[in-house]
C-alpha positions as CSV (number, residue, x, y, z in Angstrom):
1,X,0.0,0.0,0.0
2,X,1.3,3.4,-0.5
3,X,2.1,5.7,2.7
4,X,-0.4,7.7,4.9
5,X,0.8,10.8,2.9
6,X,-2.5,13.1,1.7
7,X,-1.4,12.8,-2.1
8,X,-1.0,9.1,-2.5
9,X,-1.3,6.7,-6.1
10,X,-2.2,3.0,-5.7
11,X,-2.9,0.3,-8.5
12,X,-6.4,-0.9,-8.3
13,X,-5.2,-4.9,-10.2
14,X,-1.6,-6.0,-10.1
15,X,-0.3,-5.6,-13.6
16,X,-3.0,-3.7,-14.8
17,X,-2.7,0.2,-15.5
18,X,-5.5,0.9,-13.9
19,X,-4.7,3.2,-10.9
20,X,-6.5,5.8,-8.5
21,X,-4.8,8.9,-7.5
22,X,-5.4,11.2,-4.7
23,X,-5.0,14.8,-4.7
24,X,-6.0,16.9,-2.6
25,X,-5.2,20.0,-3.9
26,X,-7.9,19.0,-7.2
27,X,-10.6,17.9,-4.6
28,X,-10.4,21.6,-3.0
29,X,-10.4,23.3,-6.3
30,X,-13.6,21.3,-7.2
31,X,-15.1,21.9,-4.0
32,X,-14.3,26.4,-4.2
33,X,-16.2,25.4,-8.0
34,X,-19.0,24.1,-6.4
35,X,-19.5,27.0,-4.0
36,X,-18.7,29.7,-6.6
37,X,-21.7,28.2,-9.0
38,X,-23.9,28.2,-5.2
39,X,-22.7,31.8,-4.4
40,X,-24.0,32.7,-7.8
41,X,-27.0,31.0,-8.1
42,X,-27.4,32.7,-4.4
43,X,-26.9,36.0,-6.1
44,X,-28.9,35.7,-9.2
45,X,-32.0,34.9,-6.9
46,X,-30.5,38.1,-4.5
47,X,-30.7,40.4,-7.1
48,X,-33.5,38.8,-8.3
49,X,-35.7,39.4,-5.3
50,X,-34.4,42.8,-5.5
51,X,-36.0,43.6,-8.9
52,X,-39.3,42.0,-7.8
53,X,-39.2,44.4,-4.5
54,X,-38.1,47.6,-6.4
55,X,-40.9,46.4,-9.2
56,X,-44.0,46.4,-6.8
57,X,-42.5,48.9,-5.0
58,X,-43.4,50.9,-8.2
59,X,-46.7,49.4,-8.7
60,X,-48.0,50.6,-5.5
61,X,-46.6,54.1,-6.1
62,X,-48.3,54.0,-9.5
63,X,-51.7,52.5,-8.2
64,X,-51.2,55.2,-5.0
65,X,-51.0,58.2,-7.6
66,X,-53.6,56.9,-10.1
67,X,-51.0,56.9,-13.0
68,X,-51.5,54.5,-15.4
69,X,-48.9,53.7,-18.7
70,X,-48.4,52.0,-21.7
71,X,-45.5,51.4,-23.9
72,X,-42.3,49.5,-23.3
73,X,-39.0,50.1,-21.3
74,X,-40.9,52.9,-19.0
75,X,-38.8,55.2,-17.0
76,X,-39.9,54.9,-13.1
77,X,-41.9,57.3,-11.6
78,X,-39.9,59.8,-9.3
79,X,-40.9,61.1,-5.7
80,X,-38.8,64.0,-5.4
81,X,-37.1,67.2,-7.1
82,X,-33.8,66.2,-6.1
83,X,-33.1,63.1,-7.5
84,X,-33.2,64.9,-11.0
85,X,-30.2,66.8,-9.6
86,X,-31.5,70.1,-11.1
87,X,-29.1,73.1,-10.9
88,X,-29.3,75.2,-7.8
89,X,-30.5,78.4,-9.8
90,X,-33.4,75.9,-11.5
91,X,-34.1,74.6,-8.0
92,X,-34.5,78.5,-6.6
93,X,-36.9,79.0,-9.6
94,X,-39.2,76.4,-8.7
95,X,-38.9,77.0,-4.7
96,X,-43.0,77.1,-5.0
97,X,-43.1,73.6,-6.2
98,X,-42.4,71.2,-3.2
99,X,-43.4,68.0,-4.8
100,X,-44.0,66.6,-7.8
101,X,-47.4,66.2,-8.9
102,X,-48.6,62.6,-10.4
103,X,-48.0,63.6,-13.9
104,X,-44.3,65.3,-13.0
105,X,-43.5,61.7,-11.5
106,X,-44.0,60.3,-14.5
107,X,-43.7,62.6,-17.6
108,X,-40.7,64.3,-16.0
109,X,-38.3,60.5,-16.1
110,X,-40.1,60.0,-20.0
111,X,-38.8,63.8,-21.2
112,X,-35.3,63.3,-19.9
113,X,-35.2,59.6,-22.3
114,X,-36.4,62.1,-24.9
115,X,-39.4,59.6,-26.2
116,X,-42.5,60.6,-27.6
117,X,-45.1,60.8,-25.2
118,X,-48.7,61.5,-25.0
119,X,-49.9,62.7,-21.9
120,X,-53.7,63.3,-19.8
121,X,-54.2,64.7,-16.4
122,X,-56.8,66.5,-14.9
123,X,-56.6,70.1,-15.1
124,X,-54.3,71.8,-12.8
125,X,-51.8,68.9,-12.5
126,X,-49.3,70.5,-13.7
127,X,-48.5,69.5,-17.2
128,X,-46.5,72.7,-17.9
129,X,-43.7,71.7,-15.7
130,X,-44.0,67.8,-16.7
131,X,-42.4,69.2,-20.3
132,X,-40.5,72.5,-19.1
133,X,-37.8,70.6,-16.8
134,X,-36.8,68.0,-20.0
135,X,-36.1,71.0,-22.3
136,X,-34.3,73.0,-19.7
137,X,-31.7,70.7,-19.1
138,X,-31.6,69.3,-22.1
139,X,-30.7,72.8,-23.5
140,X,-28.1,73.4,-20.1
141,X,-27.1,70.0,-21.5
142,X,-25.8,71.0,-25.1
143,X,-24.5,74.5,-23.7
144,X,-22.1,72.5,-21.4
145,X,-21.1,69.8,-24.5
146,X,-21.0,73.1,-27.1
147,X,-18.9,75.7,-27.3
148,X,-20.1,79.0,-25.5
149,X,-20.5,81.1,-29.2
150,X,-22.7,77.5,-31.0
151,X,-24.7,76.7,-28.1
152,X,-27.0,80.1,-28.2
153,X,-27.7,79.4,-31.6
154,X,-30.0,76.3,-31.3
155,X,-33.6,76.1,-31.6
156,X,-34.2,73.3,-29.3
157,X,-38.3,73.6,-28.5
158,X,-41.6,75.0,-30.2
159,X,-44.7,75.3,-27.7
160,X,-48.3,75.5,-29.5
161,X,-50.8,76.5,-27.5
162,X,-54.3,76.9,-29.2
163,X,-54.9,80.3,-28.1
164,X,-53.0,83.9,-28.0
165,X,-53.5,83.8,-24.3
166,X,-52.3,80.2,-23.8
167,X,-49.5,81.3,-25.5
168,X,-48.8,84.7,-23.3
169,X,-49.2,82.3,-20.0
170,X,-46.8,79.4,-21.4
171,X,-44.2,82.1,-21.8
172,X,-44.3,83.8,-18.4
173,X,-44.1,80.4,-17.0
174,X,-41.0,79.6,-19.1
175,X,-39.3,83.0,-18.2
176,X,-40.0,82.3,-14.8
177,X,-38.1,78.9,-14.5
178,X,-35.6,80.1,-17.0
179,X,-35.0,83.0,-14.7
180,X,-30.5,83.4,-14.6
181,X,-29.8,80.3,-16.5
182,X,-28.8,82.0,-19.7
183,X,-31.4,80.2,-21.8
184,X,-33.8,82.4,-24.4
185,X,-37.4,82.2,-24.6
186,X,-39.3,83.9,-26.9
187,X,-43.3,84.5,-27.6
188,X,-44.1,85.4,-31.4
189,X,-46.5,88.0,-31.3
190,X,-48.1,89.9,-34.5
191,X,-45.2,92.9,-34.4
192,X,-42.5,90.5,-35.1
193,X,-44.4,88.5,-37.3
194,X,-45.2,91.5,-39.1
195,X,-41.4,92.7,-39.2
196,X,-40.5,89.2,-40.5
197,X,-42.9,89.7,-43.5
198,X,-41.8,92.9,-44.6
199,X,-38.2,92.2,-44.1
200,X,-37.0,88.8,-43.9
201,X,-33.6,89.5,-43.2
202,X,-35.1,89.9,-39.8
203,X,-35.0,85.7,-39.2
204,X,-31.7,86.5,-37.5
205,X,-34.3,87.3,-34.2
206,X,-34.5,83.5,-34.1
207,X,-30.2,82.9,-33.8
208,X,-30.8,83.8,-30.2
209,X,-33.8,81.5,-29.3
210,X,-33.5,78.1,-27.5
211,X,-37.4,78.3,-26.7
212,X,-40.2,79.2,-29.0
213,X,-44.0,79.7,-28.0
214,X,-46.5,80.5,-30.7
215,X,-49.8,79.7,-32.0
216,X,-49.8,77.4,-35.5
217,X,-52.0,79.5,-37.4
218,X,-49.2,82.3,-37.2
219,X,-46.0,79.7,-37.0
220,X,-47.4,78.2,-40.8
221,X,-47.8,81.5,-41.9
222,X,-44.1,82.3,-41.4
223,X,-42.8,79.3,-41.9
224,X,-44.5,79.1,-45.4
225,X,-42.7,82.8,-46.2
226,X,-39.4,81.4,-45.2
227,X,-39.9,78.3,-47.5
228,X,-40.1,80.1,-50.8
229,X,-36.8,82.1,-49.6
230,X,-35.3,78.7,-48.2
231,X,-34.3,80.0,-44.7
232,X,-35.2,77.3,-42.8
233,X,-32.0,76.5,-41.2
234,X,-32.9,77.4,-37.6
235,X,-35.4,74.2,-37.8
236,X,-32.1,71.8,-38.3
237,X,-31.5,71.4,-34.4
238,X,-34.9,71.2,-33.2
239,X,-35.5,68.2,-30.2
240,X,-39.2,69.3,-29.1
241,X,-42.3,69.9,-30.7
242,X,-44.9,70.3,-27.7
243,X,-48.7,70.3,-28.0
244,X,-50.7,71.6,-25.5
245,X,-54.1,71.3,-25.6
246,X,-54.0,68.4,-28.3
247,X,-57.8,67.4,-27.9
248,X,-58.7,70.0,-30.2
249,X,-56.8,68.5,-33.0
250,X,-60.3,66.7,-33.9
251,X,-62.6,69.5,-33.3
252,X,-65.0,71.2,-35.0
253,X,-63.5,73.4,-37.2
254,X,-62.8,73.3,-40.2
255,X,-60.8,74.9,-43.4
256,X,-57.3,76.6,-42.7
257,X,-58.6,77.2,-39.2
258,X,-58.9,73.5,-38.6
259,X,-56.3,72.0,-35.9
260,X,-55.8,68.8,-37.4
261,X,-54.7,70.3,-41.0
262,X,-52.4,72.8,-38.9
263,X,-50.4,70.2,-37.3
264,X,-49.7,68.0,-40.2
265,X,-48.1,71.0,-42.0
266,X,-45.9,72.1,-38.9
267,X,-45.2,68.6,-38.3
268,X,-44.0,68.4,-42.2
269,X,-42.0,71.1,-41.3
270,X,-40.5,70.0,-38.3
271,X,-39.4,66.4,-39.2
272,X,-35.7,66.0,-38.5
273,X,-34.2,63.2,-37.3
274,X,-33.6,64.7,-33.6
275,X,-37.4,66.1,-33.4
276,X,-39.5,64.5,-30.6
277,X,-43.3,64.6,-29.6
278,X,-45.3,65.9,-26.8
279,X,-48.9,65.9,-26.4
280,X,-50.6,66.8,-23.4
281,X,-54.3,67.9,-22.6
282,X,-56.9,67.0,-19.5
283,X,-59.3,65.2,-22.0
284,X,-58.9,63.2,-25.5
285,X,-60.7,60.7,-27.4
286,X,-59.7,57.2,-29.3
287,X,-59.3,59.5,-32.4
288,X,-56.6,61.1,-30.8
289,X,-54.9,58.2,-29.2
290,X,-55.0,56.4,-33.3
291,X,-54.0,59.8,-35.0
292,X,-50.7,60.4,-32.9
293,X,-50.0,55.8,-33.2
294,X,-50.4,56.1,-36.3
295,X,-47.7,59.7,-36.5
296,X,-45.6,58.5,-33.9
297,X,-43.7,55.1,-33.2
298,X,-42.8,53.9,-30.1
299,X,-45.1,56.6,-28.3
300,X,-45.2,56.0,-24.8
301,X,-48.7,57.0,-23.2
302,X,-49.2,58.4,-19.1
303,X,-53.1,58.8,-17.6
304,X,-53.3,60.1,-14.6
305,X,-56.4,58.9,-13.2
306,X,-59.9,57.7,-15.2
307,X,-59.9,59.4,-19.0
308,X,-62.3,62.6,-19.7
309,X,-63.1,62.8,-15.8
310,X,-64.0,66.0,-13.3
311,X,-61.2,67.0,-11.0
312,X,-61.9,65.5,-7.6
313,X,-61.7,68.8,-5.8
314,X,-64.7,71.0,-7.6
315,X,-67.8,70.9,-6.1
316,X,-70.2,69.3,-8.9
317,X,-74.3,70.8,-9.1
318,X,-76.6,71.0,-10.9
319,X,-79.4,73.5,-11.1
320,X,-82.9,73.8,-13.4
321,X,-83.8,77.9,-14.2
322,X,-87.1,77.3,-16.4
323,X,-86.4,79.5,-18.6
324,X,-83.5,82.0,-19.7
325,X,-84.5,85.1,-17.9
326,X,-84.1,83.3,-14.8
327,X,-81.2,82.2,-15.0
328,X,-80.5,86.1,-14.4
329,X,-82.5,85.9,-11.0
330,X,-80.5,82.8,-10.0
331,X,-77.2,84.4,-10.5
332,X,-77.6,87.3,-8.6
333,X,-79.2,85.2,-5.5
334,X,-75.8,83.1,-5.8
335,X,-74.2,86.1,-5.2
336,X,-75.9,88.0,-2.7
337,X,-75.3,85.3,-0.7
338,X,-72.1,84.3,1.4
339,X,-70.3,85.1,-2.2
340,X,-66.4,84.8,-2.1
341,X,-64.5,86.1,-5.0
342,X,-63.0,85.2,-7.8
343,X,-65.6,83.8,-9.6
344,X,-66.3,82.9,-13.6
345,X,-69.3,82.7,-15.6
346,X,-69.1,81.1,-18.6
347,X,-71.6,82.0,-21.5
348,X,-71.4,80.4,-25.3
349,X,-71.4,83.7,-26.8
350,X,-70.1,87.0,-26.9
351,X,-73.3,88.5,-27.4
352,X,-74.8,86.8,-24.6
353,X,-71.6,87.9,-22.3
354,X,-72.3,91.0,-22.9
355,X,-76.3,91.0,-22.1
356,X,-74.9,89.8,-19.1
357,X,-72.3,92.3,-18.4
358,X,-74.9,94.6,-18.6
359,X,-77.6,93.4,-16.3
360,X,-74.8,92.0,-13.5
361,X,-73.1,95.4,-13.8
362,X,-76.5,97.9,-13.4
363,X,-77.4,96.0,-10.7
364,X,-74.1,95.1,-8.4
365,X,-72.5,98.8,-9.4
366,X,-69.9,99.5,-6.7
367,X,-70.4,96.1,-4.6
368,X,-69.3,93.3,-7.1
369,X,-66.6,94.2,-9.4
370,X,-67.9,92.8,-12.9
371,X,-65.1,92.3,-15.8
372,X,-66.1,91.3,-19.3
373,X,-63.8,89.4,-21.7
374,X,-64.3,88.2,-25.3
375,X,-62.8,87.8,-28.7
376,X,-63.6,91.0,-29.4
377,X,-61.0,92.6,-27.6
378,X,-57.2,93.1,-28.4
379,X,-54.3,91.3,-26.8
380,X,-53.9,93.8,-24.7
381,X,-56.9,94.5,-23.3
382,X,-57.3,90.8,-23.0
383,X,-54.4,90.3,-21.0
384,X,-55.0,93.7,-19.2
385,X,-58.3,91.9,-18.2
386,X,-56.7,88.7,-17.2
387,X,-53.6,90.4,-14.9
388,X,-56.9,92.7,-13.0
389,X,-58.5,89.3,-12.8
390,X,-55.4,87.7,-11.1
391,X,-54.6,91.0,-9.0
392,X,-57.9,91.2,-7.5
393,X,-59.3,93.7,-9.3
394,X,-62.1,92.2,-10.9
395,X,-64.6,90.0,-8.7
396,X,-66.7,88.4,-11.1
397,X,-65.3,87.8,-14.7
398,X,-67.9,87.1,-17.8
399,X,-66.1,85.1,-20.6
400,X,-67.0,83.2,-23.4
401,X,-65.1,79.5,-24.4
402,X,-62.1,81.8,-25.5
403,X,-61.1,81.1,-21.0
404,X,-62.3,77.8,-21.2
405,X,-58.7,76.2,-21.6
406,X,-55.7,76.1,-19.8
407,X,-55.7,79.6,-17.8
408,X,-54.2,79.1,-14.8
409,X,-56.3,80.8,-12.3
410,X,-54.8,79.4,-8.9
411,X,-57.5,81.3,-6.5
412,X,-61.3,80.7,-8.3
413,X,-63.4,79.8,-6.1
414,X,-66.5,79.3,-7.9
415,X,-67.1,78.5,-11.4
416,X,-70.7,79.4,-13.1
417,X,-71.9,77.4,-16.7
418,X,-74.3,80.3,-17.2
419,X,-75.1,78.4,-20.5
420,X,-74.9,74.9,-20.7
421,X,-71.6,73.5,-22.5
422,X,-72.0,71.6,-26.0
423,X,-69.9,68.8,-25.4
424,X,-68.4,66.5,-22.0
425,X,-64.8,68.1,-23.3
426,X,-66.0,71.9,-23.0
427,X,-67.6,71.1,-19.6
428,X,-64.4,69.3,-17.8
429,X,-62.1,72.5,-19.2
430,X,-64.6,74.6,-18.0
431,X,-64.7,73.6,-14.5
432,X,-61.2,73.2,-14.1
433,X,-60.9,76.4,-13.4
434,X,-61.2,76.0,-10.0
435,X,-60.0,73.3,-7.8
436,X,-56.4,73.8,-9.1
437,X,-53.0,73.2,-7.3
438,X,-54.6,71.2,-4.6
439,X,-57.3,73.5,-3.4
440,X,-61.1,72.8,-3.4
441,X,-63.8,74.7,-6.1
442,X,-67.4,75.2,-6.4
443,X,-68.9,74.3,-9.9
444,X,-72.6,75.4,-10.8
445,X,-74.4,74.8,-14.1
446,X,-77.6,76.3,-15.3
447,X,-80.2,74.2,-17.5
448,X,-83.7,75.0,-19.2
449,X,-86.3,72.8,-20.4
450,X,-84.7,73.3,-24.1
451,X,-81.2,71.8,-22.6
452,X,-83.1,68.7,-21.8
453,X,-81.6,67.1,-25.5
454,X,-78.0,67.5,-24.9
455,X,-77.7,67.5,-20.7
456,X,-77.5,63.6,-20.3
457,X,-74.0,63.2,-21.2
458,X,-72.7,65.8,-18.5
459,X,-75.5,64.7,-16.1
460,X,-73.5,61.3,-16.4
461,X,-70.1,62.7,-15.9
462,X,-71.4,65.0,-12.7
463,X,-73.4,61.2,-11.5
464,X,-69.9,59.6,-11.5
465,X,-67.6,61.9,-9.8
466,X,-70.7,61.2,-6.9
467,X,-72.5,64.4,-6.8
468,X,-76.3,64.3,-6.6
469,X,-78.1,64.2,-9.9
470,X,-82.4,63.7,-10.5
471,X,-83.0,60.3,-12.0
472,X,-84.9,61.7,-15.1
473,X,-81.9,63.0,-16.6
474,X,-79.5,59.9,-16.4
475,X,-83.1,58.1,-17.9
476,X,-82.9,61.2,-21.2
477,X,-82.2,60.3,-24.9
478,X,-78.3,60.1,-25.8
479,X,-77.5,62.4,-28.2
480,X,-76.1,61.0,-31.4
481,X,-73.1,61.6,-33.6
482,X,-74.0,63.8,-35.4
483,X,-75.9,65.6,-33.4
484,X,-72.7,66.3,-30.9
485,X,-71.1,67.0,-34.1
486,X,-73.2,69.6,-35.3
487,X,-73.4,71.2,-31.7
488,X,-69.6,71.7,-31.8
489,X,-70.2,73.4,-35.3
490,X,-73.2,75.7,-33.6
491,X,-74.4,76.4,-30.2
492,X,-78.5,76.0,-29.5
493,X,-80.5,79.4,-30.3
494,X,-81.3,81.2,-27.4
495,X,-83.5,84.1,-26.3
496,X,-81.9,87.3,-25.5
497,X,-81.5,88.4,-21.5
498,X,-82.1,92.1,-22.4
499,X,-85.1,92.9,-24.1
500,X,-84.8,95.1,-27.5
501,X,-81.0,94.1,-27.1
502,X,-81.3,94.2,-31.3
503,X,-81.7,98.1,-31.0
504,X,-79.0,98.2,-27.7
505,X,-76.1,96.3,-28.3
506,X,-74.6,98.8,-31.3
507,X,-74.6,101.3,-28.7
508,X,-72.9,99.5,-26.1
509,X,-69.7,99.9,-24.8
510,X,-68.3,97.8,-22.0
511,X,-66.9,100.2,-19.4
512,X,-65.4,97.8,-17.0
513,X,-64.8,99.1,-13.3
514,X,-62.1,97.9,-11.5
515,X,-60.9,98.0,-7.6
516,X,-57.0,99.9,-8.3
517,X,-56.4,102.9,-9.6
518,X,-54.6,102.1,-12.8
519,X,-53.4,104.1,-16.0
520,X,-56.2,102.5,-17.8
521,X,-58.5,103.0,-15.5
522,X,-57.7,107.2,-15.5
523,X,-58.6,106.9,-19.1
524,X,-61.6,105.0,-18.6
525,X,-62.8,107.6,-16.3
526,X,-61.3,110.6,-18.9
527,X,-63.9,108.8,-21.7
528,X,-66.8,108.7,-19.5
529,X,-66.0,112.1,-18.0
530,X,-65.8,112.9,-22.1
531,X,-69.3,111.0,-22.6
532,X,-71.2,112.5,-19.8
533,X,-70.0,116.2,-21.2
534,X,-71.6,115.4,-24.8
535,X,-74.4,114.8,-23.0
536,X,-74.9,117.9,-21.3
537,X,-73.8,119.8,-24.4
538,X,-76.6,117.7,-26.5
539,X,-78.9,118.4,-23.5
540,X,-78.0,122.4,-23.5
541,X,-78.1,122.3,-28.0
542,X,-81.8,120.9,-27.1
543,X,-82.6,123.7,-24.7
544,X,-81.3,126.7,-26.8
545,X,-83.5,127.4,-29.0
546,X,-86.3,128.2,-26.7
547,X,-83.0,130.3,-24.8
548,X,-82.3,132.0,-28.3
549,X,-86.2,133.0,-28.7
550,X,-86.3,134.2,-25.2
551,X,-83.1,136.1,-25.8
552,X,-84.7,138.1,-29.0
553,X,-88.1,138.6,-27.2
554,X,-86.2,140.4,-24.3
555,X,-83.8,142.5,-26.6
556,X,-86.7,143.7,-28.4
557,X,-88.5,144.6,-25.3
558,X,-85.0,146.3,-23.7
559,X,-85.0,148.2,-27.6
560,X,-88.8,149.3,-27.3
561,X,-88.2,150.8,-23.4
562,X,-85.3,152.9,-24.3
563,X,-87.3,153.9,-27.2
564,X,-90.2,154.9,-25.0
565,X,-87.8,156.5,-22.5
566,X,-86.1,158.5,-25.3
567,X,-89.8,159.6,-26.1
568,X,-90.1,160.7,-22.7
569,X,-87.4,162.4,-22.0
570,X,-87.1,166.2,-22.9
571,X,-84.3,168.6,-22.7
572,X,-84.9,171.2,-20.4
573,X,-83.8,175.1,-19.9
574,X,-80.6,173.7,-17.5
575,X,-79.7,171.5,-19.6
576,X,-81.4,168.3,-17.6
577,X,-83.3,165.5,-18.9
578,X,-87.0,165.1,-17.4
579,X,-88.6,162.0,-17.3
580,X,-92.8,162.8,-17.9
581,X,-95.2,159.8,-17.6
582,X,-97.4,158.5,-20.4
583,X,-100.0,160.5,-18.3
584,X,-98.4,163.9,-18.3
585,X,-97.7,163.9,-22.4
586,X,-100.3,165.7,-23.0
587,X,-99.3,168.3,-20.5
588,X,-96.0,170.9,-20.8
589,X,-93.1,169.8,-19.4
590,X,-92.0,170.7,-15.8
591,X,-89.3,172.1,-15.0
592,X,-86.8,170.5,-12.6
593,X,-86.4,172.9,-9.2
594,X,-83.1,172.2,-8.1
């Protein structure tokens, strides 16, 4: 046998060469192979277990917050600023915003992959800020990797907004987070559209822009002159094409003032290689959802809670008038009583806004502060009216569907559908006025006996967000297709508040009364110190003629007195003129005894 040694060879058969060997050394080597391939197995399951944790530990924050998603290889939902690690000047700029909202958590992770993404959330979620932090470091991003003198020259984002004063409001909100970070913004108004036309040499304003915010109507317009001069170079760099407000791609309009037709020929435009999507709105339909899978690949989709809902926090009712003048009577009892300003009342037409300016007005003059704004007022004046409105100014503001989307009006308390909206869309946007940025809001709409046609569909919206709603109404016809269709296209016919309003309403003026002492308001008061003189002086060019006749009749008495008087008055012997009475003519004058 061999020795006791640990490494040891003996021969299984004499004279065979079959043999075992022993060595300890291999047997420890095999055994550290064993454990490695348990180790690892160990760790695989580790990190699996790790995953599965960190994966329903994102399900619950998703179910928590109501966000739902579709779409592969999704970002995860974030709970705080920080862990963007924004710059400290960008952090300073959006001190106001402690946490992220639902539709921050989610959209703000998707912008920063730069993905397409189509967004919903109720209104006053925040959706500006879900796209403003992507391009703002994306932009600090490219200024760091450029060179100083390249990196101002970029156009990296277009914003369209719908309407002029979207478009004002998306601006001062990008100034204000932009505030010191050396990044441009820039809102194309009429003057410089109208500068650009005459002279397009001046397309060098857009060298300096990182951040353009525009309507479409007016972005096609100039974009189309620059295409026959081929000056379409700034467009080479372009990352973002946002769309706020995209539900009204399928309204409807239609002709050049059509959203849909709008979009296609920016997006023609706007098609480099680089270019991402961004749609984001409180409400959209299927047609929406097919339109931008059909544009897009590999869109990624966020909902924040159930599609085309109420926000939670407004106060749903719903109240019957009878008939249209009484809706006049209702409103004023509203706010005679316990009445807490800001309010809005929302009417379908300017006409109608303006009956109602009139009555509300006459009647609350110098307890309620009434404001009045409409399409047919100027930018100006329009955002003159909404600044007053913010301010304080104005209690009670009277608008038409022009304020029905997107304003951000953080302190409205109470939110009146005067006349009843024409579609489920219209009615959510209208009422999301109020309720915004966490606080609560009061919504009140009006119906008559001819609203009983189109009612059930918002009656079923108000039912569901679990506000009281009479049976009878959930039981009315659904309105068809086309019959929702041709209510978008034009509003029911309804009787005028003010009777011979035909005869009225080319005479009148809206002269708005405000709280503050403003420069507008001196010349407000200058006109109708202006007005009320006419009216005196037409007053006093009725009354003079009679004056005039008067006048002649008392000159021509004055002429016949000294006349008589001359008659009677005879030079005497001393030179002195005696006065002798009708009675004494006949008789010789008398001479004055001195």
């Amino acid at each position: 046998m061999a020795s006791k040694n640990k490494n040891y060879k003996f021969q299984l058969l004499a004279g065979s060469n079959l043999s075992f060997e022993r060595n300890e050394n291999k047997i420890k080597q095999k055994k550290r192979k064993l454990l490695i391939e348990k180790g690892n197995e160990n760790g695989e399951l580790m990190e699996e277990d790790k995953k599965l944790k960190h994966f329903e530990k994102i399900r619950q924050l998703r179910k928590k917050h109501r966000i739902f998603t579709w779409g592969t290889n999704i970002p995860d939902p974030i709970e705080n600023f920080s862990d963007f690690q924004l710059p400290d000047k960008l952090s300073e700029n959006l001190k106001e915003f402690s946490v992220p909202t639902p539709v921050q958590m989610q959209g703000i992770p998707i912008g920063l992959q730069h993905r397409d993404l189509l967004v919903t959330a109720p209104t006053g979620s925040g959706k500006t800020l879900a796209f403003a932090i992507p391009i703002i470091l994306r932009i600090l991003e490219q200024k760091q990797q450029n060179n100083s003198k390249n990196s101002n020259k970029i156009l990296s984002a277009i914003i369209l907004e719908p309407t002029k004063i979207l478009a004002i409001q998306t601006f001062q909100n990008f100034v204000k987070f932009c505030f010191g970070l050396d990044i441009n913004c820039f809102y194309l108004n009429s003057k410089i559209a109208t500068k650009i036309e005459k002279n397009l040499e001046n397309v060098v304003i857009f060298i300096s822009i990182n951040i353009l915010v525009c309507t479409p109507n007016r972005l096609i317009y100039l974009l189309e002159k620059l295409e026959k001069e081929k000056s379409l170079n700034f467009l080479s760099n372009l990352e973002w094409l946002i769309v706020d407000e995209c539900d009204r791609i399928f309204e409807g309009t239609e002709g050049e003032n059509c959203f849909k037709l709008q979009l296609d020929k920016i997006l023609n435009f706007c098609c480099g290689p680089n270019v991402r999507h961004g749609f984001f709105s409180a409400t959209f339909s299927c047609q929406v959802e097919n339109w931008c899978r059909e544009k897009l690949k590999e869109m990624l989709m966020v909902c924040i809670g159930p599609r085309n809902s109420a926000n939670e926090l407004v106060k749903q009712e719903l109240v019957f008038a009878g008939w249209e003048q009484a809706k006049v009577q209702i409103i004023r009892d509203i706010l005679r009583k316990n009445f807490e300003p800001p309010a809005l009342i929302f009417l379908q037409s300017k006409d109608r806004a303006k009956q109602l300016f009139a009555e509300l007005k006459n009647f609350f003059e110098g307890k309620i502060f009434v404001g009045l704004i409409s399409g047919d007022l100027s930018e100006k004046e329009c955002q003159l009216v909404v600044e007053r409105f913010r301010s304080g100014s104005i209690d009670l503001l009277i608008c038409t569907e022009l304020m029905g989307r997107g304003i951000d009006f953080q302190n409205v308390n109470l939110v009146i559908n005067f006349d009843l909206p024409t579609s489920i869309i219209s009615y959510i946007h209208r009422i999301g006025r109020t309720g915004r940025a966490g606080r609560v809001g009061r919504a009140i709409t009006l119906f008559t006996e001819s609203d009983m046609p189109i009612i059930r569909p918002i009656s079923t919206v108000i039912h569901q967000a679990g506000f009281p709603v009479p049976e009878y109404l959930l039981k009315l016809h659904k309105p068809t297709r086309e019959e929702k269709k041709n209510l978008k296209k034009r509003a029911p016919k309804r009787k005028n508040l003010i009777i011979r309003w035909g005869r009225l309403k080319n005479k009148f003026r809206p002269i708005q009364k405000f709280r503050k002492n403003i420069k507008i308001e001196k010349e407000e008061n200058l006109e109708n110190n202006k007005r009320k003189i006419l009216k005196i002086e037409e007053k006093l060019i009725e009354n003079k003629i009679p004056q005039k006749i008067n006048e002649k009749k008392k000159r021509k008495e004055k002429i016949k007195r000294e006349k008589e008087i001359e008659n009677n008055l005879k030079n005497t012997d001393d030179g002195e003129w005696q006065l002798v009475t009708p009675k004494r003519r006949k008789r010789e004058f008398k001479k004055i005894v001195t």
